[in-house]
C-alpha positions as CSV (number, residue, x, y, z in Angstrom):
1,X,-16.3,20.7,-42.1
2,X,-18.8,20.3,-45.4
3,X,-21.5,17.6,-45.0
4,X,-20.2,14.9,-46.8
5,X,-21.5,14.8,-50.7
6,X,-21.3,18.6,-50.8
7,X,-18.6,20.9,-51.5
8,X,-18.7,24.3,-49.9
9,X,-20.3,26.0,-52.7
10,X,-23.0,23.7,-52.3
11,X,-22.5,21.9,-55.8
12,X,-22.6,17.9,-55.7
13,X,-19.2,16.2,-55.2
14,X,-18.0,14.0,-57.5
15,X,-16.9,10.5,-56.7
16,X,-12.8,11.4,-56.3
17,X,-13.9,14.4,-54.2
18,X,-16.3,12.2,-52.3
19,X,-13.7,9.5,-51.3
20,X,-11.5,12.6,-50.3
21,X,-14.1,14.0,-48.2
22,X,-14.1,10.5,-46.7
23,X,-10.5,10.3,-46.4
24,X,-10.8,13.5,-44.6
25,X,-13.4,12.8,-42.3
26,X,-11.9,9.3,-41.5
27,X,-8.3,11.6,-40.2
28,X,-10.7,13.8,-38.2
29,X,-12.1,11.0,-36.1
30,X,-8.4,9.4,-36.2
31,X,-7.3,12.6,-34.5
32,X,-9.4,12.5,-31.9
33,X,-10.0,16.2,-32.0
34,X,-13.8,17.1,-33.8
35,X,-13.7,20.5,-36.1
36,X,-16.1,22.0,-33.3
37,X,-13.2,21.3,-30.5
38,X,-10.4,22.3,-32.7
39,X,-11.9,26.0,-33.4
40,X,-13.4,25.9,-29.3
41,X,-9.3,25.3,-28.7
42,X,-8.1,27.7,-31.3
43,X,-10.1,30.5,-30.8
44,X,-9.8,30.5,-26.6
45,X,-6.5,31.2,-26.9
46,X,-7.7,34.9,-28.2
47,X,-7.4,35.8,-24.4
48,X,-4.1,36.8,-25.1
49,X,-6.1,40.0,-26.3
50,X,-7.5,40.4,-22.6
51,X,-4.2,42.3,-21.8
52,X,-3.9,44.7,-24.5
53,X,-7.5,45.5,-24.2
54,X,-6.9,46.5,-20.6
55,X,-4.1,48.4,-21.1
56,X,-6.0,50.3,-23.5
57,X,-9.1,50.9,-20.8
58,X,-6.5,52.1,-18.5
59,X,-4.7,54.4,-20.8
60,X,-7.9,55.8,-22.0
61,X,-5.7,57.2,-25.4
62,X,-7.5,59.9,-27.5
63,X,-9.3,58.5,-30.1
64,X,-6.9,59.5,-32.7
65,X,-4.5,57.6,-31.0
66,X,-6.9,54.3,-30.4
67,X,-7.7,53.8,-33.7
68,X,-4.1,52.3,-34.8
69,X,-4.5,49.7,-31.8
70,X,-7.4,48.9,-32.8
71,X,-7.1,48.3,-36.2
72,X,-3.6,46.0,-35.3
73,X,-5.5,44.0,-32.9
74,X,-8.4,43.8,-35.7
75,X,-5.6,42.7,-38.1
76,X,-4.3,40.3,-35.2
77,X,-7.5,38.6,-34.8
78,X,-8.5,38.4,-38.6
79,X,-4.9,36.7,-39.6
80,X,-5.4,34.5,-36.3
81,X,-8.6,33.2,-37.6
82,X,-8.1,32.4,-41.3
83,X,-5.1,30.5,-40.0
84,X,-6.3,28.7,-37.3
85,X,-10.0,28.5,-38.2
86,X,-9.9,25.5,-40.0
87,X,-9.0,22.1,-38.4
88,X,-5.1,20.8,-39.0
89,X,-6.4,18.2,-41.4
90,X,-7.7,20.6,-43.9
91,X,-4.9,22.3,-43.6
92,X,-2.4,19.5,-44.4
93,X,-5.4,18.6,-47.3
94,X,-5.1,21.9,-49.3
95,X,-2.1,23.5,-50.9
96,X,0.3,25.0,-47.7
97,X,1.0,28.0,-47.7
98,X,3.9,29.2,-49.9
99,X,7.2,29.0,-47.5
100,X,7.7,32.7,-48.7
101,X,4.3,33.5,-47.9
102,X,3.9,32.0,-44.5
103,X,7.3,33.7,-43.5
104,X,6.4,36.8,-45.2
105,X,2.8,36.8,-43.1
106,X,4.9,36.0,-39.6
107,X,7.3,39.0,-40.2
108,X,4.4,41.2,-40.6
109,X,2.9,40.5,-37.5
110,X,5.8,40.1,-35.4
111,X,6.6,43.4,-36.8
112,X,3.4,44.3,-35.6
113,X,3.4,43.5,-31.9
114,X,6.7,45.3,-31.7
115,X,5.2,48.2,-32.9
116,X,2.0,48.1,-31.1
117,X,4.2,47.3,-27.8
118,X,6.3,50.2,-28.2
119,X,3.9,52.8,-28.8
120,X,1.0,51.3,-26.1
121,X,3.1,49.2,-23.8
122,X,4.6,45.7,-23.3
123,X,1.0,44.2,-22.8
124,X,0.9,44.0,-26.7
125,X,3.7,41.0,-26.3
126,X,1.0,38.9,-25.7
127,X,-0.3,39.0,-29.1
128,X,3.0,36.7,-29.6
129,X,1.4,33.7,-28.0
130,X,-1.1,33.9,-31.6
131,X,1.6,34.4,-33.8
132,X,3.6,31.3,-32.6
133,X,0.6,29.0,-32.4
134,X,0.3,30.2,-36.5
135,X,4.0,29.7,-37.0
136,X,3.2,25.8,-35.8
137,X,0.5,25.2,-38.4
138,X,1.4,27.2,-40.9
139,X,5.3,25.8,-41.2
140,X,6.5,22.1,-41.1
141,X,7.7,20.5,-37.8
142,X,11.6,21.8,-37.6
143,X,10.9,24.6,-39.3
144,X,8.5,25.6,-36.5
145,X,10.2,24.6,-33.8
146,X,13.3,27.3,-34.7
147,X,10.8,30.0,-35.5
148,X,8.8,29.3,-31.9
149,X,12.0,29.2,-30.1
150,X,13.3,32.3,-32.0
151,X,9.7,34.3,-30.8
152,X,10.3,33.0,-27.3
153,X,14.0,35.0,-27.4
154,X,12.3,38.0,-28.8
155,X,9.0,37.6,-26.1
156,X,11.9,37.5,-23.3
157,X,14.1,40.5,-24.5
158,X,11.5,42.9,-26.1
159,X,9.9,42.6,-22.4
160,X,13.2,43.0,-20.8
161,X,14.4,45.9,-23.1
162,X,10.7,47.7,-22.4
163,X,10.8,47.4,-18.2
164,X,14.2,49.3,-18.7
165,X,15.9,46.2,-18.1
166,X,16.2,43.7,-15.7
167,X,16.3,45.0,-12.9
168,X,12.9,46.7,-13.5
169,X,11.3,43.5,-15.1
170,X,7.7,41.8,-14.1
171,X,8.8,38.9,-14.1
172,X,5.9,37.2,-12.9
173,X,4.7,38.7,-16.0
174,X,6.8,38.0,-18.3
175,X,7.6,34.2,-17.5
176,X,4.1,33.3,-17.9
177,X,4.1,35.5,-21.7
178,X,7.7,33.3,-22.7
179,X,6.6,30.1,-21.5
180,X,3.0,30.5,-23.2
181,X,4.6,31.4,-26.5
182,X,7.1,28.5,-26.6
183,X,4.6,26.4,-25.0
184,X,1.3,26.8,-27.6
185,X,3.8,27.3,-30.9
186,X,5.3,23.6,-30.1
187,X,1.9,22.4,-29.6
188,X,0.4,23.6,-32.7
189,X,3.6,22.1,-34.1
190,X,3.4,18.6,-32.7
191,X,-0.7,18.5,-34.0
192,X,1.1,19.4,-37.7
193,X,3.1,16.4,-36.9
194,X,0.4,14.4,-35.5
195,X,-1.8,15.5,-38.7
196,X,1.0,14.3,-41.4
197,X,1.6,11.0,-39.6
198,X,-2.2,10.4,-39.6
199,X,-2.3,10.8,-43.1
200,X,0.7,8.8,-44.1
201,X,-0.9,5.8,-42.2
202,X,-3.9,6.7,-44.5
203,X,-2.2,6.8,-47.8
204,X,-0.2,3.2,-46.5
205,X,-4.0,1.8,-46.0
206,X,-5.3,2.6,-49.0
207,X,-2.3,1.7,-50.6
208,X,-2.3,-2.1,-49.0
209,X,-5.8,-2.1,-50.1
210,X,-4.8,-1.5,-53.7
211,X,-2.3,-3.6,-53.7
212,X,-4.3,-6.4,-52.2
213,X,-7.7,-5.3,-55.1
214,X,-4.2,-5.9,-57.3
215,X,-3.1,-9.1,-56.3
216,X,-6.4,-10.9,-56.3
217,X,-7.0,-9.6,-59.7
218,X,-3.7,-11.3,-61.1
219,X,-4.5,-14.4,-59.1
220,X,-7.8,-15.0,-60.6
221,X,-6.1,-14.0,-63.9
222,X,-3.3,-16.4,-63.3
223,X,-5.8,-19.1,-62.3
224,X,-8.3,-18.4,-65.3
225,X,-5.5,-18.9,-67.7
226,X,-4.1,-21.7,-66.5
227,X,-7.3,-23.0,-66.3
228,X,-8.4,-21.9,-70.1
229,X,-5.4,-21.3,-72.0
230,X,-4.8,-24.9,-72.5
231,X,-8.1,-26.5,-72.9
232,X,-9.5,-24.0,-74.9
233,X,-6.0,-24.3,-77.0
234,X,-7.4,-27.9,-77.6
235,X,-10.9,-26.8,-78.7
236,X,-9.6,-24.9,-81.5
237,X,-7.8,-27.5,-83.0
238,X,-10.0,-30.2,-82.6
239,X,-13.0,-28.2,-83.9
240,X,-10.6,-26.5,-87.0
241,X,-9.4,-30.8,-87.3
242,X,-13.1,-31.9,-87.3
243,X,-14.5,-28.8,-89.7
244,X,-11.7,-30.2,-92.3
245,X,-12.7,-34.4,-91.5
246,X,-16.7,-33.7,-92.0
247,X,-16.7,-33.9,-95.4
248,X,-13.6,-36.7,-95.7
249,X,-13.8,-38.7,-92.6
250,X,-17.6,-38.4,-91.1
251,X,-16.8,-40.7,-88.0
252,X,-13.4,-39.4,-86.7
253,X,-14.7,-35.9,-87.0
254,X,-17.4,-37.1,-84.9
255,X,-15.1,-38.9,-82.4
256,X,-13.4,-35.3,-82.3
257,X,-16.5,-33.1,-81.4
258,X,-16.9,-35.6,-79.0
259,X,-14.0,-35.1,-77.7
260,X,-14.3,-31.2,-78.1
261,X,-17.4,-31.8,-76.0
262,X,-15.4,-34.0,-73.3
263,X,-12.9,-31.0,-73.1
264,X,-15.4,-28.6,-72.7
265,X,-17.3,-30.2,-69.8
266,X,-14.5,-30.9,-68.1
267,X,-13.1,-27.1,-68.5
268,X,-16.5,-26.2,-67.5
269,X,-16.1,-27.8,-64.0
270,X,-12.9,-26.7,-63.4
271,X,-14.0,-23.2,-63.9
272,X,-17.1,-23.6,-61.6
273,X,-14.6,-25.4,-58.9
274,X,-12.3,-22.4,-58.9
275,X,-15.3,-19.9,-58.7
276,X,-16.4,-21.9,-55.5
277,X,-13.1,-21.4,-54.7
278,X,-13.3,-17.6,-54.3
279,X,-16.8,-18.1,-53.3
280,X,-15.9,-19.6,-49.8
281,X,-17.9,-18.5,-47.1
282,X,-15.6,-17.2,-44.0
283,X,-16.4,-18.0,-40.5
284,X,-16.6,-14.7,-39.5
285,X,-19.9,-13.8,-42.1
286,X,-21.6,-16.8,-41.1
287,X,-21.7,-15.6,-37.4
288,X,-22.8,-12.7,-38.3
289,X,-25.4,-14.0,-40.3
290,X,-26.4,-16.7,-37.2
291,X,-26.5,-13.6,-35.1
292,X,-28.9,-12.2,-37.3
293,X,-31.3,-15.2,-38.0
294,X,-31.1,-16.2,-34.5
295,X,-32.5,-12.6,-33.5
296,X,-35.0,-12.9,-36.4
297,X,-36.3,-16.2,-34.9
298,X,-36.8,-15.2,-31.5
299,X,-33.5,-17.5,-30.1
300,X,-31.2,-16.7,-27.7
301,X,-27.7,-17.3,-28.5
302,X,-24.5,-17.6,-27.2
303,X,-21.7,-17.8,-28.7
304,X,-17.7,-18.6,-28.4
305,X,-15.5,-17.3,-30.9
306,X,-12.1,-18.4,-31.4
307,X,-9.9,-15.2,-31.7
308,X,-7.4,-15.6,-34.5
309,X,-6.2,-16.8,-38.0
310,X,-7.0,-19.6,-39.4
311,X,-6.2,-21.3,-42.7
312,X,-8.8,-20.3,-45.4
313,X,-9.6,-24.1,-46.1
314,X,-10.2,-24.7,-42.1
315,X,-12.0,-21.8,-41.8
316,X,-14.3,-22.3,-45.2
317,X,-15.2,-26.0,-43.4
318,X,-16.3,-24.2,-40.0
319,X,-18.2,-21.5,-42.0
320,X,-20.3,-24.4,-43.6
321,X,-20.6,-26.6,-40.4
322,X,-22.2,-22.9,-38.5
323,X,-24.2,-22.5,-41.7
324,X,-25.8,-26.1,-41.5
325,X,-25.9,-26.3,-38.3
326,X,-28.2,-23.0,-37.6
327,X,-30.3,-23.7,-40.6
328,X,-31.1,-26.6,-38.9
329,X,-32.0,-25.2,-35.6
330,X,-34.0,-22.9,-37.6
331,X,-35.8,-25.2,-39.7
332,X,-36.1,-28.5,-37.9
333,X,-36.6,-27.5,-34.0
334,X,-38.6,-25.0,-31.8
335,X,-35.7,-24.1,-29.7
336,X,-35.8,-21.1,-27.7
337,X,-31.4,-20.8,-27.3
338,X,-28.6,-22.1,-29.0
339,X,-25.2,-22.5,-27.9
340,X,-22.1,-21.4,-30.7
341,X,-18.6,-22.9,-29.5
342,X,-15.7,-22.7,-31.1
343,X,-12.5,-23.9,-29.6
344,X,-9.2,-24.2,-30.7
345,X,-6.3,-27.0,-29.2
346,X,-3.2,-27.4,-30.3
347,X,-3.8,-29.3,-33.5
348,X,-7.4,-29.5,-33.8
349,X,-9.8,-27.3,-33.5
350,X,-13.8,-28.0,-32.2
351,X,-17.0,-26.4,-33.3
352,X,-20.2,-27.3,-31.1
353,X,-23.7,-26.0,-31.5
354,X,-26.1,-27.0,-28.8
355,X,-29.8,-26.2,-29.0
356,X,-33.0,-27.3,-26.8
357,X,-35.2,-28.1,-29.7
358,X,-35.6,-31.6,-29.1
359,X,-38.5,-30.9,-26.6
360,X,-41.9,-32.7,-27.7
361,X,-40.4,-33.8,-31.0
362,X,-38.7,-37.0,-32.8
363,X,-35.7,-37.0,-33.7
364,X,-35.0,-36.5,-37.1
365,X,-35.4,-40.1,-39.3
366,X,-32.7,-41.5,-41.8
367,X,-34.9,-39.9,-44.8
368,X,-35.6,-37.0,-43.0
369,X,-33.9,-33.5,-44.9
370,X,-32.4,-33.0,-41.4
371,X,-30.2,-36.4,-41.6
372,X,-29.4,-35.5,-45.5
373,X,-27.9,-32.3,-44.4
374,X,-25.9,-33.8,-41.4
375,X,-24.7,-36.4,-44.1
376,X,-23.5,-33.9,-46.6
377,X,-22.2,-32.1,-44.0
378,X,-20.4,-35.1,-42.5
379,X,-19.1,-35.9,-45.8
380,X,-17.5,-32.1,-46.2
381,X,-16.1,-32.7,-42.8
382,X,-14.4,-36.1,-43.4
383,X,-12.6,-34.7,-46.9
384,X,-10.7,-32.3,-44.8
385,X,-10.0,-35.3,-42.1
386,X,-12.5,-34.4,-39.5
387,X,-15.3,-36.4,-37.3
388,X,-18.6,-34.9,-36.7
389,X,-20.9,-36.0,-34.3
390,X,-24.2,-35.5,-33.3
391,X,-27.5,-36.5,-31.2
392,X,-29.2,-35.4,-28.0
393,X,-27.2,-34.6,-24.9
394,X,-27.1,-37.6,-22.1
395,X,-28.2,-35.6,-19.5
396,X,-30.6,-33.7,-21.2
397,X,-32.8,-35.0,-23.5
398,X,-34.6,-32.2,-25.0
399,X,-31.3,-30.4,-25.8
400,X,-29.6,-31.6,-29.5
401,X,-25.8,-31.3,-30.0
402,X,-23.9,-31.2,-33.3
403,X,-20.2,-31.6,-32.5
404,X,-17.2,-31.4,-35.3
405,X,-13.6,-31.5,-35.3
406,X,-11.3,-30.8,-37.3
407,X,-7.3,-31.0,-37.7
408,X,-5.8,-27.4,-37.5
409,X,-1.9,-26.2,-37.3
410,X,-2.6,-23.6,-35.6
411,X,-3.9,-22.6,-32.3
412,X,-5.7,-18.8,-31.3
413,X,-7.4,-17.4,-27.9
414,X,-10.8,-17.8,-27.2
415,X,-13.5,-14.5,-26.7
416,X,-16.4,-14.7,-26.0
417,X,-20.1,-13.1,-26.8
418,X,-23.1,-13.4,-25.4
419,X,-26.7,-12.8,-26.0
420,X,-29.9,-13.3,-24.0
């Protein structure tokens, strides 16, 4: 597979071949099955050749008569590889094979083995196992499936007609040969399969993505016009009203900029509340972000995260009670852990966060920036009809707990994390 960023031929990818280089590597790892494993698995099965090889060092032909085995088994091998060479999702990623083509490239060789098995012996049958495994990449799932079970009839009756029939059949031979053939061709079929369902569950992703990229941008649009079509509707006339009253009426134009200027202010908020209102912080990136300032400040942590949904107003309040709260500890105490609990009931759900920065320190005064941000914070809480709560543990007072709850329909399970 190319490093990503570079096509084969070493030029720069652009940023559509890029994102499809992506998409590809993303089905690789989805498979399960790295390029280096897929060619290890592809090209072991080349032991097939081990048998006409030895028939060949036991038959010890003339040379005249060696070179046409060797040149079909060279012909064997160099089909096998440019088919099988690359993994399944390249495959499925360039243009297939032309149906004519592929069938047109199985005849050959199958016409192949039955020649080289006639002339040097029934060893060459072997060289079917190949062709099948090709048959299940190169053609779709039930079209590969009649072909495999059509080579595992011929792999059965070309071995039966060349023992002089079947009475004078290896068998123990020739069922291994039948059931390899069958075996590896619906194999190679079912990875096709595997491959196309992989990338149908790719194109749905990236098509819920889209639609999602969509969505949002016709909800902002929506929102933006609802909030702007009207108000702005009313600038116009009342600044076109008060251009025509300057000169006529001096004081109701100026009682209609004023109002222009009322208008605008308001519009102005409104706008800025609906930006906040994409804006939210999400519980889930103010974790993160406590993880990460805890770890910068030295603090151990622990945390327990509700597992679930929650409703983006609910969860927008929790992200700014974990926000305040760890800027706090951060800012205000010298703790050395803090505590993260989030738990949900059946109707409510409760954040804690316990730290032991009280040790050797006052707590925080009414004045104090600490107290302001609880307040706001308590304020934030109350409008969505929660309590917070918060002061030193009773039995320990070096240890200072913020506690908050908050109504929730909802209920999820509870994981946990933990850090020391």
């Amino acid at each position: 597979m190319e490093a990503e960023g570079t096509a084969a031929t070493g030029r720069p990818l652009g940023s559509a071949e890029r994102s499809s280089a992506t998409g590809l590597q993303e089905m690789v790892e989805a498979s399960g099955i790295s390029p280096r494993l897929w060619r290890l698995y592809a090209q072991a099965w080349l032991v097939c050749l081990l048998f006409p090889i030895l028939t060949l060092v036991q038959l010890r032909p003339p040379l005249l008569r060696l070179l046409p085995a060797t040149a079909g088994l060279a012909i064997f091998v160099a089909s096998y590889t440019r088919i099988m060479w690359r993994h399944p999702v390249h495959a499925q990623a360039r243009d297939r094979w032309p149906a004519r083509s592929a069938y047109l490239l199985l005849a050959c060789l199958v016409a192949l083995v039955l020649v080289l098995s006639l002339a040097y012996g029934s060893a060459f049958l072997w060289l079917l196992v190949g062709v099948s495994a090709m048959a299940g990449v190169l053609l779709p799932p039930r079209r590969a499936f009649v072909v495999v079970m059509v080579l595992t009839l011929l792999a059965l009756g070309s071995g039966v007609a060349l023992a002089g029939g079947l009475g004078a059949t290896d068998w123990l031979h020739l069922i291994p040969l039948v059931l390899l053939v069958r075996g590896l061709g619906l194999d190679m079929a079912g990875v096709v399969r595997l491959v196309r369902a992989l990338r149908e569950v790719h194109g749905a992703r990236g098509e819920l993505a889209r639609l999602a990229v969509v969505e949002e941008r016709l909800r902002m649009a929506r929102d933006l016009h609802d909030l702007l079509g009207h108000t702005l509707s009313i600038i116009t006339l009342k600044s076109e009203l008060a251009a025509r009253l300057v000169e006529q009426d001096p004081s109701r134009a100026a009682a209609e900029m004023r109002e222009v200027e009322q208008t605008a202010r308001q519009t102005l908020r409104e706008v800025r509340a609906a930006v906040a209102g994409y804006r939210q912080p999400t519980l889930k990136s103010e974790l993160d972000g406590a993880r990460q300032i805890l770890e910068a400040a030295g603090i151990g942590y622990t945390i327990e995260q509700a597992q679930g949904t929650l409703p983006p107003v609910v969860d927008a309040a929790l992200a700014w009670v974990v926000r305040e709260a760890v800027t706090n500890v951060i800012r205000h105490s010298r703790a050395t852990w803090c505590h993260i609990g989030i738990q949900v009931a059946p109707e409510h759900v409760f954040v804690e966060v316990t730290n032991n920065g009280l040790s050797g320190r006052r707590l925080p005064s009414r004045s104090s920036s600490t107290s302001t941000g609880l307040a706001s914070l308590a304020e934030r809480v109350a409008v969505h009809g929660g309590h917070l709560r918060a002061g030193p543990l009773p039995a320990d007072d070096n240890s200072f707990r913020l506690c908050v709850e908050l109504p929730i329909p909802n209920a999820g399970s509870i994981g946990s994390e933990t850090r020391r």
